[in-house]
C-alpha beads as a LAMMPS data file, in Angstrom:
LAMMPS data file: protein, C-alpha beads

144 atoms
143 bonds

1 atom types
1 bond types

-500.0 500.0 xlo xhi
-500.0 500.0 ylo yhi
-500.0 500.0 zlo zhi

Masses

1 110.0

Atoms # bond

1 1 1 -16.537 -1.689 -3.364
2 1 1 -13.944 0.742 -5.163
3 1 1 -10.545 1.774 -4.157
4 1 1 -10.523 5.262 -1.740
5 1 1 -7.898 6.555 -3.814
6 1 1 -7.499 7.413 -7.324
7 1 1 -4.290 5.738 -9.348
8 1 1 -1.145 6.921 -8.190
9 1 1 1.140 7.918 -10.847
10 1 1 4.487 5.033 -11.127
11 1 1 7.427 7.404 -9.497
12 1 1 5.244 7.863 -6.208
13 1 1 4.505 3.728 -6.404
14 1 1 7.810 3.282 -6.473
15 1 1 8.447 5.784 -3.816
16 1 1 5.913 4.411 -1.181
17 1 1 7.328 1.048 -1.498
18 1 1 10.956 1.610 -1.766
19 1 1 10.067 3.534 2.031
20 1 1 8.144 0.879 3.407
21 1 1 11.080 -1.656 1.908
22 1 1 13.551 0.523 3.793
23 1 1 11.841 0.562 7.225
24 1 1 11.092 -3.140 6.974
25 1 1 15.016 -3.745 5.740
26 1 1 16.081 -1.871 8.995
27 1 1 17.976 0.514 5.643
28 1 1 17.948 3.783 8.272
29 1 1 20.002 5.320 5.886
30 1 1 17.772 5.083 2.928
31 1 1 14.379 5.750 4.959
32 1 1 16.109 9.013 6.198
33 1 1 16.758 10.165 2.164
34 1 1 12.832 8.662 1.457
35 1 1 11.247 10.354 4.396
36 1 1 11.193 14.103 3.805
37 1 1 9.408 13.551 0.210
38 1 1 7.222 10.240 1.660
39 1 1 6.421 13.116 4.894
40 1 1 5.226 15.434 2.231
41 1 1 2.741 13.612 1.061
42 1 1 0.700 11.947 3.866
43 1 1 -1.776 10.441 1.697
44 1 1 0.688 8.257 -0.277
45 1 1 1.670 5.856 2.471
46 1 1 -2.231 5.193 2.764
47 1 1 -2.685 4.840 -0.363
48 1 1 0.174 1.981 -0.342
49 1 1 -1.892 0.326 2.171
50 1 1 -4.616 0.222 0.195
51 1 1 -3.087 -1.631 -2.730
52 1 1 -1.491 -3.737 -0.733
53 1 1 -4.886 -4.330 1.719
54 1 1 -7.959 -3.701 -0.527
55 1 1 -7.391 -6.891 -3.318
56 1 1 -7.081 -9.711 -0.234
57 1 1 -10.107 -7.858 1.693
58 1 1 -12.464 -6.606 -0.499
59 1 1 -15.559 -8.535 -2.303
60 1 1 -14.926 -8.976 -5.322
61 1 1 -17.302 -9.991 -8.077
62 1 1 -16.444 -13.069 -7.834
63 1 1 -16.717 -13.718 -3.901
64 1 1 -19.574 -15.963 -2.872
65 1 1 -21.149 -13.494 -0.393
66 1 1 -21.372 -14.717 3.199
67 1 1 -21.058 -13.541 6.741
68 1 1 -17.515 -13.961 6.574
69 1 1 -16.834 -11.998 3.446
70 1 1 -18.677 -9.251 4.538
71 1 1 -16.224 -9.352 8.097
72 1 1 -13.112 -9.600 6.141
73 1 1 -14.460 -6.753 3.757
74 1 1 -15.352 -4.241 6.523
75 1 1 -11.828 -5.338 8.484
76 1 1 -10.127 -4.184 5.608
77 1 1 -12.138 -0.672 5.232
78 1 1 -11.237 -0.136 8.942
79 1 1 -7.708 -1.129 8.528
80 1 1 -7.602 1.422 5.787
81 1 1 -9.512 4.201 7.612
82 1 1 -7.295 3.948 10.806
83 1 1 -4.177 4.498 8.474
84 1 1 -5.372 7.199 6.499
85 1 1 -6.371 9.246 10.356
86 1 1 -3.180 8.272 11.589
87 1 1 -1.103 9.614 8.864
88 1 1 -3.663 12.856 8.855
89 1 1 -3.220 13.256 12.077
90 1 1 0.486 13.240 12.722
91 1 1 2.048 12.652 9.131
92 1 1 5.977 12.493 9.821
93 1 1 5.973 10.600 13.417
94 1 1 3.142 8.016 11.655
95 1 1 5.204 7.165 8.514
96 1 1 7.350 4.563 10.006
97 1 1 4.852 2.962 11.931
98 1 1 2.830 3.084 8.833
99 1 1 5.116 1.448 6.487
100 1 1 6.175 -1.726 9.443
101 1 1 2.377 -1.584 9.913
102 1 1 1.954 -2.418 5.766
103 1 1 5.173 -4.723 5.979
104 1 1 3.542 -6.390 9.415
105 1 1 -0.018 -7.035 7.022
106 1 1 2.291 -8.669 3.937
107 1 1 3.949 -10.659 6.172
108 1 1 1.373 -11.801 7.989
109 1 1 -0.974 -12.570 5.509
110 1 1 0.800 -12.640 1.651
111 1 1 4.230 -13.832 2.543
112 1 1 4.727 -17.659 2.401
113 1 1 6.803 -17.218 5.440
114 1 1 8.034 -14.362 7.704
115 1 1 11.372 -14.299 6.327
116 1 1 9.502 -13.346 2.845
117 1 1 7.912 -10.073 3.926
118 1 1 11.103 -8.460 1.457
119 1 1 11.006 -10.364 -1.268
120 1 1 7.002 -10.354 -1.217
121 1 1 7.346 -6.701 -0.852
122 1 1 9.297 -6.136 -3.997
123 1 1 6.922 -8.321 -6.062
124 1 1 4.034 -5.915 -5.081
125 1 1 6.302 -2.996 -5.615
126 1 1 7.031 -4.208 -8.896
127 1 1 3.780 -5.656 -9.619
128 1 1 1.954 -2.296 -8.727
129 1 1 4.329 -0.052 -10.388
130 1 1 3.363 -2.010 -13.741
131 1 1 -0.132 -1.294 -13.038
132 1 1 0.534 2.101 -12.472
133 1 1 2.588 1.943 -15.861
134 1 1 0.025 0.437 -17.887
135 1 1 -2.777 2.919 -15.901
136 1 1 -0.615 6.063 -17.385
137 1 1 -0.546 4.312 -20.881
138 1 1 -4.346 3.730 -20.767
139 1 1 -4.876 7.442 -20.489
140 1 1 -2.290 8.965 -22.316
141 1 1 -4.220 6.490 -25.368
142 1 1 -7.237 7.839 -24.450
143 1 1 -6.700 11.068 -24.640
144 1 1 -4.818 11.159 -28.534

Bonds

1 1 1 2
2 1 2 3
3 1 3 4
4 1 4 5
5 1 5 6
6 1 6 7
7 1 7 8
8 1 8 9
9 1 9 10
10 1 10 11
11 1 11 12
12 1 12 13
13 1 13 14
14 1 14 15
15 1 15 16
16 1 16 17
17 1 17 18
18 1 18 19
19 1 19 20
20 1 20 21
21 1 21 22
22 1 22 23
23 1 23 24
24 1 24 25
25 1 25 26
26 1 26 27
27 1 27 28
28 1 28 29
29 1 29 30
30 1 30 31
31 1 31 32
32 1 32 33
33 1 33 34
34 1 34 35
35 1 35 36
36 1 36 37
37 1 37 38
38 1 38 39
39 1 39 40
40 1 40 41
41 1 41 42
42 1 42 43
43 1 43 44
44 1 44 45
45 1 45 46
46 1 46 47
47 1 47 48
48 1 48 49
49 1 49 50
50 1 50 51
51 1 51 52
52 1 52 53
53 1 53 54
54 1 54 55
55 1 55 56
56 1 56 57
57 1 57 58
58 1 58 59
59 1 59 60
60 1 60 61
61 1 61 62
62 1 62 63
63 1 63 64
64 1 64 65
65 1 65 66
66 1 66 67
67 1 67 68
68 1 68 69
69 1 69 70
70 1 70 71
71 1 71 72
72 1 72 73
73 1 73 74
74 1 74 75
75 1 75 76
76 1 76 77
77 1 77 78
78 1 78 79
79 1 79 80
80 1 80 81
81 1 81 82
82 1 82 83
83 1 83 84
84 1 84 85
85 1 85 86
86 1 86 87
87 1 87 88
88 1 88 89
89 1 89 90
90 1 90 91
91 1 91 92
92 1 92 93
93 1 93 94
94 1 94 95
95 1 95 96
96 1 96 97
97 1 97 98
98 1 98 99
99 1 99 100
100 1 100 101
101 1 101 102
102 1 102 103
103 1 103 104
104 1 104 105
105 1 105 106
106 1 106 107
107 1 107 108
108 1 108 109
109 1 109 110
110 1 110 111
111 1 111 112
112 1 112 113
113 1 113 114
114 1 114 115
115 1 115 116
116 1 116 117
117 1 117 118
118 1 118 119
119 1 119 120
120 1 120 121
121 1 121 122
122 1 122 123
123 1 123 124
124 1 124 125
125 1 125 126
126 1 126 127
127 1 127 128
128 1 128 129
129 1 129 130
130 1 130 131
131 1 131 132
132 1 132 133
133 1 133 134
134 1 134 135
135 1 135 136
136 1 136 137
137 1 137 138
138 1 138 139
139 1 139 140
140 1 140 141
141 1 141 142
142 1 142 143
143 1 143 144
């Protein structure tokens, strides 16, 4: 199974998870200054979800394919799919329930411990803005 959406570029990365960081943080002040941009573009939180969702849920080459594989695989797409209607559907009041939603998923099932879900956040922010980085690069090379 692929990704639903295409790489995003590093600033918008960075943007998604600096919101979701913000709602989680309780930082109203800086989810107020992320909002209008993060309300602009109601695929990004989605897509947020998705790199946060799709590499614990997905098969993966490597996956030993079984009844429960499949499950966890086709939880995930659904997970996804009811994010990406939500935020279609009603963009700027689904944002915030989007991003606890994502933070609620990393704490639940990537953080060591619920107390975590910030720190485990910035290491996938940081992580997947590196990706995105090295994504960029990739093409840029590609296309001299």
């Amino acid at each position: 199974m692929s990704p639903i959406v295409p790489s995003l570029p590093p600033h918008l990365v960075q943007l998604g998870f600096d919101y979701v960081l913000a709602v989680e943080a309780g930082d109203d002040a800086t989810a107020s200054r992320l909002a209008p941009e993060v309300e602009q573009l109601p695929g990004l939180l989605p897509a947020i979800a998705e790199l946060v969702v799709f590499p614990v849920t997905a098969l993966s080459d490597d996956t030993e394919p079984c009844a429960d594989s499949f499950v966890l695989d086709e939880v995930g797409v659904l997970y996804l799919m009811a994010i990406r209607e939500w935020a279609t559907h009603t963009p700027a009041a689904a944002a915030p329930c989007i991003a606890r939603t994502i933070a609620h998923f990393v704490g639940q099932v990537l953080a060591d411990a619920p107390a975590d879900v910030l720190r485990a956040l910035r290491a996938l922010r940081d992580e997947q803005v590196e990706r995105a980085h090295a994504v960029v690069e990739t093409v840029v090379a590609l296309h001299r």
